[in-house]
C-alpha positions in Angstrom: 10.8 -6.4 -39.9 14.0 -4.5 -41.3 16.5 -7.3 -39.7 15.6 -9.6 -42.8 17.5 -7.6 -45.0 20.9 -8.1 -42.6 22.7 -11.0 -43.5 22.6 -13.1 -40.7 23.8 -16.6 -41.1 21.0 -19.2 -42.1 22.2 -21.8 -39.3 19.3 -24.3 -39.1 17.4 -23.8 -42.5 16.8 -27.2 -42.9 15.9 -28.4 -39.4 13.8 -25.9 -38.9 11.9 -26.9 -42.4 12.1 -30.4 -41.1 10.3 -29.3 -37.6 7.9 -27.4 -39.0 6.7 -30.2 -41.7 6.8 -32.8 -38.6 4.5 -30.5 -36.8 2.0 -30.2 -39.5 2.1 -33.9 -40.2 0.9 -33.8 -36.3 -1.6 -31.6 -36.6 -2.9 -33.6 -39.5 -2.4 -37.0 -37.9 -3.8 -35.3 -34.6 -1.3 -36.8 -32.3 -1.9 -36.4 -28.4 0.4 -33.7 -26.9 1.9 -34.2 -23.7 3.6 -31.6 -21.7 6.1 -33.6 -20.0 7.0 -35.6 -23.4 7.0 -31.8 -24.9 9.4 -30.7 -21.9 12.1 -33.6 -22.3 12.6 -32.4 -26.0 13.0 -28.8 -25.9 15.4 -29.6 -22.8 17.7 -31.6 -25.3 18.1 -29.1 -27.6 20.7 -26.7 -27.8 18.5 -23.2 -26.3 19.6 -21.6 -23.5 17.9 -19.9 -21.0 18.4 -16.3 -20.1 15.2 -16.4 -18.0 13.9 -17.6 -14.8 14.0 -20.6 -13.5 17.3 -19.4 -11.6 18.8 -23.5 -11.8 18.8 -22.9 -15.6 18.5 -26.4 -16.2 22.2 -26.4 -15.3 22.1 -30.7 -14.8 25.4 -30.3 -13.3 24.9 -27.9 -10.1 20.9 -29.1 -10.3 22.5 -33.0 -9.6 24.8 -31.7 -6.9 22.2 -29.5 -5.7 19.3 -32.4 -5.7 21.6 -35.5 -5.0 20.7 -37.0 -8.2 17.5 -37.6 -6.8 15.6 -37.1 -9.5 17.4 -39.0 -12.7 16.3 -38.4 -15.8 12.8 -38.5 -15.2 10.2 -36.7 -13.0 10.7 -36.8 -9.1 7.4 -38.8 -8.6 9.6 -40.7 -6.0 9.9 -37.7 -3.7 6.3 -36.7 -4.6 4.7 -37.7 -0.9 2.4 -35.8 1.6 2.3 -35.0 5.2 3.1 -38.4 6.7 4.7 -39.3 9.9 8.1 -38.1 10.2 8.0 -35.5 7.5 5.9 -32.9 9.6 3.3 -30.3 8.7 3.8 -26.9 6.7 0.9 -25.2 8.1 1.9 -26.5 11.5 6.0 -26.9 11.4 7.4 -28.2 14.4 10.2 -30.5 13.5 12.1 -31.2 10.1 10.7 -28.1 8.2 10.6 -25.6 11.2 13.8 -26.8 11.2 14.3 -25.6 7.5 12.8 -22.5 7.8 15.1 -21.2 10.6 18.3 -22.0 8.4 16.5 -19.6 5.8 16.1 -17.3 8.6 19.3 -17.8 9.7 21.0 -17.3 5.7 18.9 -13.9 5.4 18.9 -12.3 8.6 15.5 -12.1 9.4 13.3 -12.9 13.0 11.7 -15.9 10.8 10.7 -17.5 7.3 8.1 -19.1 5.8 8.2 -21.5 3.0 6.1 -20.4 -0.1 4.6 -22.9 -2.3 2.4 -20.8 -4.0 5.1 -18.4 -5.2 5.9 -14.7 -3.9 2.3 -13.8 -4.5 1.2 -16.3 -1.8 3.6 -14.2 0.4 2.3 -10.6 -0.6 -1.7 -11.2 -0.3 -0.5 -12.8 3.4 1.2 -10.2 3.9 -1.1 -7.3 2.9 -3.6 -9.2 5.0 -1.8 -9.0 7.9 -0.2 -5.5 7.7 -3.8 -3.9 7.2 -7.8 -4.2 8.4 -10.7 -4.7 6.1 -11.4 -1.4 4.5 -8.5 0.3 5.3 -5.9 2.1 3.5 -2.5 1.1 2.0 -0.2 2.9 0.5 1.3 1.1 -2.7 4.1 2.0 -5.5 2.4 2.3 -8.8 4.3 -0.1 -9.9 4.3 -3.1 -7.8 2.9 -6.8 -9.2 -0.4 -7.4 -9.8 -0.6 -9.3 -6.6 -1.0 -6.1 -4.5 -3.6 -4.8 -6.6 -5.3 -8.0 -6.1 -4.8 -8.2 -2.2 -6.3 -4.6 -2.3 -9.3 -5.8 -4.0 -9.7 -8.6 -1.6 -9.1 -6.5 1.5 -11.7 -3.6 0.3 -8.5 -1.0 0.6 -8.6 2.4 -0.3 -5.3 3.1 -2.1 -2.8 5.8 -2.2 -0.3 5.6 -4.8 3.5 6.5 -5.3 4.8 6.8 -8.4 8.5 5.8 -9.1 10.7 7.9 -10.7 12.5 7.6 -13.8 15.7 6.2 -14.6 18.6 7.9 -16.5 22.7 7.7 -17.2 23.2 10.3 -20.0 22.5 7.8 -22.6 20.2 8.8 -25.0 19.0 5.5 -25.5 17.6 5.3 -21.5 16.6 8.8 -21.9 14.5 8.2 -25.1 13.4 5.0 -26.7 14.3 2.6 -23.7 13.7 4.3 -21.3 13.1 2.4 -17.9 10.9 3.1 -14.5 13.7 4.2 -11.5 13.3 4.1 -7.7 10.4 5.5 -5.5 11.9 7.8 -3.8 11.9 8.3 0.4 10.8 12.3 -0.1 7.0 10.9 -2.0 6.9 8.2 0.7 6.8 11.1 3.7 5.1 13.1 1.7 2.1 10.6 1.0 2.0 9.4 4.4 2.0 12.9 6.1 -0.9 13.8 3.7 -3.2 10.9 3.9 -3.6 10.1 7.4 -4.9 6.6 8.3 -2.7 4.6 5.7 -1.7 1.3 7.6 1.1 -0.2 4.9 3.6 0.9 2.7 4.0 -1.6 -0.2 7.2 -1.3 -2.6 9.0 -3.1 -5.3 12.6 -3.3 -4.7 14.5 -4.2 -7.3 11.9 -3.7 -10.1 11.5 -6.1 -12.8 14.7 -4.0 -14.7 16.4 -4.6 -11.9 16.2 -0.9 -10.2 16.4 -0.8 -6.1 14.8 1.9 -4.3 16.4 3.1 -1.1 14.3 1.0 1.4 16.7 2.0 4.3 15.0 5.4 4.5 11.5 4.3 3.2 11.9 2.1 6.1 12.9 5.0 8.8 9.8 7.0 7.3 7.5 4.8 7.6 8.1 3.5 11.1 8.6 7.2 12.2 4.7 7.0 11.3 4.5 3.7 13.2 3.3 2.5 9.8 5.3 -1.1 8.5 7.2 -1.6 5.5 6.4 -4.6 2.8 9.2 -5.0 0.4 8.3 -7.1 -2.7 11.9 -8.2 -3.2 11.0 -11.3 -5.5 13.7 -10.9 -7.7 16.0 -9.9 -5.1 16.4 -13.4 -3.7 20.6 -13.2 -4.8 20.9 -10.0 -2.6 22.8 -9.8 0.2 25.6 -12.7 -0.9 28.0 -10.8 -2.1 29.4 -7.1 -2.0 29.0 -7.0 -6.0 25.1 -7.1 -5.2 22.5 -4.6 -3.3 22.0 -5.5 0.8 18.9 -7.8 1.0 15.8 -5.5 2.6 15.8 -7.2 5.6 19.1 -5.6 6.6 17.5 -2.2 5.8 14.7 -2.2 8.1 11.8 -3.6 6.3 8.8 -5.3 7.9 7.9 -8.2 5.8 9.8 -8.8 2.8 9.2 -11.3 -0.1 11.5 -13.6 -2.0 11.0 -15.8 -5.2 14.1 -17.5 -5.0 13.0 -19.5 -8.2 13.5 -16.4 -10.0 17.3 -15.7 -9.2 18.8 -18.5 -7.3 18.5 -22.7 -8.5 14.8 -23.1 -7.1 11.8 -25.0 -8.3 9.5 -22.8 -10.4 6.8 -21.3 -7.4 9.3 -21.8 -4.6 9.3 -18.5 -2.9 9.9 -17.3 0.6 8.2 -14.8 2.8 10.4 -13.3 5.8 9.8 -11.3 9.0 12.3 -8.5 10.0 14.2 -8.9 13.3 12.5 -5.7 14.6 9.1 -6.2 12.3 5.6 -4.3 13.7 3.7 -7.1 12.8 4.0 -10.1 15.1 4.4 -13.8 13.7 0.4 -15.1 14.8 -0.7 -12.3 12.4 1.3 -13.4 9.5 0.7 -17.3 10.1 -3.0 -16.5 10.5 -2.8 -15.7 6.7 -0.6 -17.8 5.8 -2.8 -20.4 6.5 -5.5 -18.6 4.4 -3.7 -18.6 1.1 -1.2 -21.0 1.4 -2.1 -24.4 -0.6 -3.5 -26.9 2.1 -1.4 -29.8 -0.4 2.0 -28.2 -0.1 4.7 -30.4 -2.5 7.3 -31.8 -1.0 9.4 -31.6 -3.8 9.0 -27.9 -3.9 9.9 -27.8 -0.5 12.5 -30.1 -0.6 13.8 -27.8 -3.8 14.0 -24.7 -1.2 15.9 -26.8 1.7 18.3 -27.6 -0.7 18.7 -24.1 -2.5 18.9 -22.6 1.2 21.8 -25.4 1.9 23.5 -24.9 -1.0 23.7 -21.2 -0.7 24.7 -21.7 3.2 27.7 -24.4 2.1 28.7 -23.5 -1.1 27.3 -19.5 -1.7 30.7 -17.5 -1.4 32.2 -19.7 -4.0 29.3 -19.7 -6.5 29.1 -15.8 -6.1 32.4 -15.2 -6.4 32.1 -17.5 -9.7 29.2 -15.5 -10.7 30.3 -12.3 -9.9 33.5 -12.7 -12.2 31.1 -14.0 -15.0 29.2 -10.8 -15.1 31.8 -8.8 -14.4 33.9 -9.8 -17.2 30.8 -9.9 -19.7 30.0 -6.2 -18.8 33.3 -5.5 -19.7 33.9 -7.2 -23.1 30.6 -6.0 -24.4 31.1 -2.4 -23.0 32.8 -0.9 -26.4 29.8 -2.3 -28.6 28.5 0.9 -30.4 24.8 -0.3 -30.7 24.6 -2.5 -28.3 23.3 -0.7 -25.0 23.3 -2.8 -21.5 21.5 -0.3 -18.9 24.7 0.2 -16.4 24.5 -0.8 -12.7 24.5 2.9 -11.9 22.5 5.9 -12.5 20.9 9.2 -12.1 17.4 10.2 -11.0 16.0 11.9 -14.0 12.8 13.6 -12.9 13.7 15.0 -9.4 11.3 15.8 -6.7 11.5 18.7 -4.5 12.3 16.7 -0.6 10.5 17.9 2.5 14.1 18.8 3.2 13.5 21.7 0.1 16.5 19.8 -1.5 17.1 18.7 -4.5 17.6 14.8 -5.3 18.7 15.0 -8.7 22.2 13.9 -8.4 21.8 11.0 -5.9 22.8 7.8 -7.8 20.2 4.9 -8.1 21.6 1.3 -8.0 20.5 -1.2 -10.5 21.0 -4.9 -10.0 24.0 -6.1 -11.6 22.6 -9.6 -12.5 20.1 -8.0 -14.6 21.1 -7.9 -18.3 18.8 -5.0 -19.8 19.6 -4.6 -23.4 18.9 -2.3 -25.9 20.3 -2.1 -29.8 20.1 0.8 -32.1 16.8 0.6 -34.6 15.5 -2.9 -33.2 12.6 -3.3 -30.9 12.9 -5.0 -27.9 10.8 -8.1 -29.5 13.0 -7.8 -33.1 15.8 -8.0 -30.7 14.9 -11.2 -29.1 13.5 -12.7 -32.0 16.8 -12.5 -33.6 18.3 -13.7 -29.9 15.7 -17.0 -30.6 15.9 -17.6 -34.2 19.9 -16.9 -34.9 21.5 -18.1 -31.5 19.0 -19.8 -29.6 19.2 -17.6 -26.4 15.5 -17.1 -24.6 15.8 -13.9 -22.7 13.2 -13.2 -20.1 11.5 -10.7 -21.7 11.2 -8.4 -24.9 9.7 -4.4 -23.9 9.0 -2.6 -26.4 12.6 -0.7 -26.7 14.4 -3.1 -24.9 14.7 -7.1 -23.7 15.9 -8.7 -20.5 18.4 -11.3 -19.9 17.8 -12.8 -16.9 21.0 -14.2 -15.0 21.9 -16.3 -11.9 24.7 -18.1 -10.3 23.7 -21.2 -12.0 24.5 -19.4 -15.4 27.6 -21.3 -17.3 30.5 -19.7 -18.8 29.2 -21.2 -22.2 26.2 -19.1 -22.0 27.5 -16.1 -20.8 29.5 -17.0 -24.2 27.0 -17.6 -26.4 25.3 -14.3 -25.8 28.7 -11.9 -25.9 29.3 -13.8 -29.2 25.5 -12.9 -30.6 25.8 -9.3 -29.2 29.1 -8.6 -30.9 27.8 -10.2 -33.8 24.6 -8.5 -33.6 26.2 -4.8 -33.3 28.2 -5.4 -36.6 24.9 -6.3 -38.6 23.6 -3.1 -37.6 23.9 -1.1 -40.7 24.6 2.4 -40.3 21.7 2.9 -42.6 19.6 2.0 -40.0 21.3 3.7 -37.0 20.8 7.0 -38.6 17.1 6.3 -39.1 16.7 5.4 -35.4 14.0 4.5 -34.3 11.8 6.7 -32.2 9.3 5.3 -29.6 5.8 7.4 -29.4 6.7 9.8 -26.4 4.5 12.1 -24.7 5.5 15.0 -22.9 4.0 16.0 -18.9 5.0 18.7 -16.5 5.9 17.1 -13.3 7.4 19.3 -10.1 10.4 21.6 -12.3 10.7 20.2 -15.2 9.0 18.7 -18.4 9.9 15.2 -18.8 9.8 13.0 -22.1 8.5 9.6 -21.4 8.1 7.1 -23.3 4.8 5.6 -23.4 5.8 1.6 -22.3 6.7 2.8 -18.9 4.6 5.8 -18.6 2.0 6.3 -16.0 -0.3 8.6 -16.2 0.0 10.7 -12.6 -3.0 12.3 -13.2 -5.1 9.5 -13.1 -8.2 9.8 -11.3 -9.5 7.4 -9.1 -13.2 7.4 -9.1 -14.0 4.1 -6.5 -12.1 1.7 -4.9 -11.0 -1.5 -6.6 -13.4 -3.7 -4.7 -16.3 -1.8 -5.4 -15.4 -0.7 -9.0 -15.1 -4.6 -9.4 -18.2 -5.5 -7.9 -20.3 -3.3 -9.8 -22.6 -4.0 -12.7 -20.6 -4.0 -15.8 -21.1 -3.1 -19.7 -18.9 -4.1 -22.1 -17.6 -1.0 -24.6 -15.2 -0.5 -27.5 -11.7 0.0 -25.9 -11.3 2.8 -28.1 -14.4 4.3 -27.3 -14.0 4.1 -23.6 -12.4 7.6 -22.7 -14.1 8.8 -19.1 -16.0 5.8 -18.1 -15.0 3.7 -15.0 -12.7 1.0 -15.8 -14.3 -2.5 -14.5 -11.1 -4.7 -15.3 -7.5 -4.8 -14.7 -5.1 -3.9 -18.1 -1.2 -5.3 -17.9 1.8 -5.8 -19.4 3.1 -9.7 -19.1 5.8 -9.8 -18.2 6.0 -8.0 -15.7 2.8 -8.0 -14.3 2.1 -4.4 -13.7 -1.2 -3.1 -14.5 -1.7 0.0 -17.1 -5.1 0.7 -15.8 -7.2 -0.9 -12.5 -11.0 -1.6 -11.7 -12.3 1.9 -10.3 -9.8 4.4 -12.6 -11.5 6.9 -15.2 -10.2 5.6 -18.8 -8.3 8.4 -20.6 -7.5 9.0 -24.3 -3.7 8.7 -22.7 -4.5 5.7 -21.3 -6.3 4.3 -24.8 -3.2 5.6 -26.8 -0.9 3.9 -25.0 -2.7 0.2 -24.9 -3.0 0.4 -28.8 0.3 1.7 -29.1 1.9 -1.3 -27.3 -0.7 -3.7 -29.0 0.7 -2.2 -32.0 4.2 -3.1 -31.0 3.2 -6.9 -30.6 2.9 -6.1 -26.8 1.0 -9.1 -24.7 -1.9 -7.2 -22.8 -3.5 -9.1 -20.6 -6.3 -8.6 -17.7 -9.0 -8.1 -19.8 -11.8 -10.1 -20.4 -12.0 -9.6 -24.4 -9.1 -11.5 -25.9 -8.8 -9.4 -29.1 -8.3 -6.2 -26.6 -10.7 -4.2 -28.6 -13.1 -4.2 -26.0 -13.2 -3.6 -22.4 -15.7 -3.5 -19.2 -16.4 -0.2 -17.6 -19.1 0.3 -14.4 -22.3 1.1 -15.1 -22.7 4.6 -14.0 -23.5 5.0 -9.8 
């Protein structure tokens, strides 16, 4: 990696030495390792979190917030089932029916649900609900694994929608970093008006970067097809709070909408929500019918007692800690504005590849909104993982994620003024180690070039997907089908058997019943090649994949 040759200070030379020789005395001596032993270390030492949980370990707010309940230990003392007096989630009709109306109450929806399985607990219920067994769904391209998976489960035929892409003038977002933007309303109408019979529409809003599609008039589409709306908003919990961030979906018309408040507000890791719209199509029994289904029938009390108490902190004490918050990112945006390598993806932008509307106008000036909250950070000649690495090693900030061109820095009210500290400090510091050496030599991500409506588009290949795609069999039968295992690189035009994805965030590359292409091949090495974690498929090393047998 080039960055060894900057002279970055050597801060913990010798503890690091020291942790390193402890750890192969360890492994020698064979010691027992135990997570929570593991836990109570790395929590005393000095990294910070930019990265979900939303509470950030903040032991100040997380004692207010929690009453001090839980010491310094774990909260085995809460740690009950459903016993008298502390009713049932699956059937709530006292203290936590009572709960899930506040939440309600705090988001403007008809009802909530407590989720103790996490936001995909929410999105298989409500795919399940929103659609019959073998219909038809129509799904962004990009939305979580968890779609895919309900699809699969539900036999769906699916119809996707691609998003568009994302752009300021920057080269940076143009070129090397560039970043997946909104699904726009126009491909929404236009899907739905071509494949009659779709029963959902299924979006991500914001996206993993932080990008929010206009889900007011994906909303107005799809009802004026008497068709509902499911909004994947997991990391959209914060919305709604404050005029500094997006409306929450609910406000804009959608169905059913999802929430991981762990991800963005202080929440127990797999503490999610799942909300019905004040004017939702689909009525409550449907929803609680699947609910039931993949809900766990063991729901912890402590992660439910972790939502009651985000919910109630939000409710008493929101418009002060957002206001808090607000200033915090506000300020940070500002002071690390003039940095000339340093690039933080702006809370506005343009549409880059426009679509021709049904209207036969043009949307290529309409502004896209991008989640404030959402650090995305890119720096001149360093990969998204060199970048973090040197975030981790130097000055102990954990982001949330490293992309190949860029990294997110995941933030939340719970975030301190020290750390929004720490991490202007090691960006400054960061942008005068650049060299200009390597600025001129700037790197340049592997791009490939498609024609799409007007115009060509340059896109590079970490957020490319390939439109062209061809769908042989549906997911459920693709993955039901006898299976042969062949050299990834080999594979070009069989049926792929197995899901491909990025982690984070979660989105797949490649599904169970799509034709493998030499696009699709080039672009799995080429992020496997950047250090890239691909996941879904069966073969660890990733050289190897399973295709269908031919039908």
């Amino acid at each position: 990696m080039w960055y060894t040759n900057i002279n970055f200070p050597q801060k913990n030379t010798r503890s690091e030495e020291k942790r390193l020789s402890n750890k192969s005395k360890k492994t020698e001596q064979k010691e027992p390792n135990f997570l929570y032993e593991k836990l109570k270390e790395y929590c005393s030492s000095d990294a910070y979190p930019f990265h979900m949980p939303g509470h950030k370990r903040n032991k100040t707010l997380i004692k207010e917030l929690l009453g001090g309940v839980y010491g310094d230990g774990m909260p085995y003392q809460i740690d009950i089932t459903e016993i008298d007096g502390f009713d049932n989630l699956h059937h709530a009709e006292e203290i936590l029916l009572e709960g899930q109306k506040r939440a309600a109450d705090l988001y403007g929806a008809e009802e909530s649900f407590y989720l103790i399985n996490g936001s995909t607990c929410g999105i298989l219920a409500s795919v399940f609900a929103c659609t019959t067994q073998k219909g038809k769904i129509l799904m962004a391209r990009n939305c979580h694994k968890a779609v895919y998976h309900a699809a699969e489960l539900r036999e769906l035929e699916t119809v996707y929608l691609y998003p568009q892409l994302f752009s300021n003038g920057d080269t940076i977002w143009q070129g090397t970093a560039q970043i997946n933007g909104p699904i726009a309303p126009e491909d929404v109408g236009k899907a739905l008006k071509r494949n009659p019979g779709i029963e959902a529409v299924v979006i991500t809003s914001p996206t993993y970067d932080g990008v929010v599609s206009d889900v007011k008039r994906i909303a107005e589409i799809a009802h004026n097809y008497k068709i509902p709306l499911i909004v994947d908003e997991a990391h959209g919990a914060h919305f709604g709070f404050h005029p500094y961030f997006p409306e929450n979906s609910l406000k804009q018309g959608a169905d059913l909408v999802i929430h991981s408040l762990h991800k963005t507000l202080p929440s127990l890791t797999q503490t999610a929500l799942l909300h019905r719209g004040e004017k939702s199509r689909i009525n409550s029994e449907r929803v609680r019918k699947y609910l039931d289904v993949f809900e766990t029938s063991s729901p912890s009390y402590v992660f439910i007692a972790g939502i009651d108490q985000c919910i109630r902190l939000i409710k008493e004490q929101g418009a002060e800690l957002f206001d808090l918050y607000t200033r915090r990112i506000q300020r940070f945006r500002e002071e690390t504005a003039h940095l000339a390598h340093i690039h933080l993806l702006p809370d506005r932008g343009k549409i880059q590849d426009s679509r021709e509307c049904d209207s036969g106008t043009d949307d290529k000036n309409k502004r896209v909104v991008v989640d404030p909250g959402k650090l995305v950070i890119a720096a001149d000649s360093l990969s998204g993982q060199e970048l973090a690495e040197i975030l981790r090693r130097e000055y102990h900030l954990e982001v949330e994620m490293a992309a190949a061109g860029y990294v997110i820095a995941l933030t939340s009210l719970a975030d301190t003024e020290e750390g929004f500290l720490r991490l202007k400090n090691a960006l400054i510091h960061i942008d005068k180690m650049i060299s200009t050496t390597y600025v001129e030599r700037q790197r340049k991500a592997p791009t490939e070039t498609y024609y799409d409506g007007q115009a060509q588009q340059t896109v590079p290949t970490e957020n490319r997907f390939d439109r062209d795609t061809k769908q042989v069999m549906t997911i459920a039968k693709a993955a039901e089908s006898n299976m042969w295992t062949v050299d990834l690189a080999d594979s070009a035009g069989q049926v792929c058997g197995e899901y491909i994805y990025l982690y984070p965030p979660g989105i797949p590359l490649a599904v169970p019943g799509e034709q493998i292409t030499e696009k699709l091949i080039a672009h799995i090495q080429d992020m496997q090649r950047k250090g890239l974690e691909i996941q879904g498929l069966r073969d660890y090393t990733g050289k190897k994949v399973d295709v269908c047998r031919k039908v």
